[in-house]
C-alpha positions as CSV (number, residue, x, y, z in Angstrom):
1,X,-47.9,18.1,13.8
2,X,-44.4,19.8,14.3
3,X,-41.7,19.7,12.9
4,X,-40.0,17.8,16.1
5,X,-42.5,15.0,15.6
6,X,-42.4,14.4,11.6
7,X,-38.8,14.6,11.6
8,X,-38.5,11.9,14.3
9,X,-41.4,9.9,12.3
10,X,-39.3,9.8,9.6
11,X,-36.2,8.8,10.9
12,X,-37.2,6.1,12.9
13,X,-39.4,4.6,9.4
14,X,-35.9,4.9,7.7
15,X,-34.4,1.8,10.1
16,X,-33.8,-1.1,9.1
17,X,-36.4,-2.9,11.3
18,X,-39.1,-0.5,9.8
19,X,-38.5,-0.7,6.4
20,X,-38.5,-4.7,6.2
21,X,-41.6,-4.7,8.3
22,X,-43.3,-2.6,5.9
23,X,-42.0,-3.9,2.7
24,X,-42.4,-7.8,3.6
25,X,-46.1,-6.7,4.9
26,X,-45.3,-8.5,7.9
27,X,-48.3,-10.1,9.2
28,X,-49.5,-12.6,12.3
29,X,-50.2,-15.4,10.2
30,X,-47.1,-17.8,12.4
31,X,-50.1,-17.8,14.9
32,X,-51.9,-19.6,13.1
33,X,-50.3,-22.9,12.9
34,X,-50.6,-25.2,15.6
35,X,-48.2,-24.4,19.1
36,X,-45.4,-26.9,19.7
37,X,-45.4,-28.7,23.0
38,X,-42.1,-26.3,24.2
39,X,-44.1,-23.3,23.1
40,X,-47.8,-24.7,24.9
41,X,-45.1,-25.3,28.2
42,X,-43.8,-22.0,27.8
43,X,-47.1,-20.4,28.3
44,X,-48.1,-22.6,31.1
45,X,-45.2,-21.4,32.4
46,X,-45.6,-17.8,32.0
47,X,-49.1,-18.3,33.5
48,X,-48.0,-19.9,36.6
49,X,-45.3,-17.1,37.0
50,X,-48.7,-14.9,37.3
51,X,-50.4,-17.1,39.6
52,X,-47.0,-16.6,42.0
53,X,-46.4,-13.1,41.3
54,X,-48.1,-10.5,43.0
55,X,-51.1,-12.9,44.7
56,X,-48.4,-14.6,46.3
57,X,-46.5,-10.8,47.5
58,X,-50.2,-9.8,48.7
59,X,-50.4,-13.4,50.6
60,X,-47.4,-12.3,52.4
61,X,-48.7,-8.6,53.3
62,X,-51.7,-10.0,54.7
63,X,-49.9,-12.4,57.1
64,X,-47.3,-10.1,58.4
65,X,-50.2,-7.8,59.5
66,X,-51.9,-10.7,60.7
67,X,-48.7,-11.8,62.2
68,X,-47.5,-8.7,63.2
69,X,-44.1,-9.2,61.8
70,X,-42.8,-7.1,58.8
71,X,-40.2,-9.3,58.5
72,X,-42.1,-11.8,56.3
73,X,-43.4,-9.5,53.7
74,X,-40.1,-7.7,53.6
75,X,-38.4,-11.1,53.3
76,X,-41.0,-13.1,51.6
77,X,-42.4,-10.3,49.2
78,X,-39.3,-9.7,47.5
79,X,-38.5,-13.6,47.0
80,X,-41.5,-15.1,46.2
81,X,-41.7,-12.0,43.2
82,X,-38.0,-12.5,42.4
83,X,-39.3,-16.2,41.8
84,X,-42.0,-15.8,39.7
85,X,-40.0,-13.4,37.4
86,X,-37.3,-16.4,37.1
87,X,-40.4,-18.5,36.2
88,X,-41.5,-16.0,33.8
89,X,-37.9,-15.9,31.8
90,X,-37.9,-19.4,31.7
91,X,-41.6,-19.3,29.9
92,X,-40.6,-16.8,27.6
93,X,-37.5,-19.1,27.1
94,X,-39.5,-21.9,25.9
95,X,-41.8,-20.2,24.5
96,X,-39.1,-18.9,21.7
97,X,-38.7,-15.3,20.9
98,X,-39.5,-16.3,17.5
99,X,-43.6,-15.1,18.5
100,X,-42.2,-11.9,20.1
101,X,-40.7,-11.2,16.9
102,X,-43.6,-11.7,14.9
103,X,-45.5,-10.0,17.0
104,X,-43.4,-6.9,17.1
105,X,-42.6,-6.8,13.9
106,X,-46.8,-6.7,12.7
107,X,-46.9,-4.1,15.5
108,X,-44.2,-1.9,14.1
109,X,-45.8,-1.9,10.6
110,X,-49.2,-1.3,11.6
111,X,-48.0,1.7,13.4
112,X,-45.4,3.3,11.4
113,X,-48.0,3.0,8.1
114,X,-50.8,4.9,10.0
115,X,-48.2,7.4,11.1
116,X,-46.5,7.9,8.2
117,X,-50.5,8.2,6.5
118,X,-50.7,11.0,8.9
119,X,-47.4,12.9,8.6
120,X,-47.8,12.9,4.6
């Protein structure tokens, strides 16, 4: 590995974040309790942001062609997305960023341990 690489290994295991991560061996055990109601509606929601996102755009393609106006998918497209990204926000709202956090967190020490086991 260079030097480049190491060095930047290094300094990003000496944050904050990282070190906590790794000393508190943070872990994905939060997942296993049972989800709130506001965190099952969250998901639901981020689902249904899915289900609006890009099926929806496509929907829109394929009847401007059929229609043979542009004007709806460049109209439509762009709402119907901006939509379901609204939609998605407000899932990851009630969903809590409390998960993300776990989540990230396990991520960040499972990664910086096997790369610090390979810079060493």
């Amino acid at each position: 590995m260079t030097r480049v690489i190491r060095d930047s290994i290094f300094k990003v295991s000496d944050t904050t974040f990282v070190r906590a991560a790794i000393e508190e061996q943070a872990d994905l055990s939060a997942f296993k309790e049972k989800p709130t109601p506001l965190v099952i509606a969250g998901v639901l929601t981020i689902i249904l942001s899915f289900i609006l996102g890009w099926p929806a755009v496509t929907m829109f393609g394929i009847l401007a062609v059929k229609l043979h106006n542009p004007w709806i998918a460049a109209v439509g497209g762009p709402l119907t997305y901006g939509l379901s990204h609204l939609i998605f926000m407000l899932g990851m709202y009630l969903s809590g960023a409390l998960y993300s956090l776990i989540f990230f967190r396990w991520l960040t020490r499972i990664t910086m341990e096997r790369l610090l086991t390979l810079v060493r």
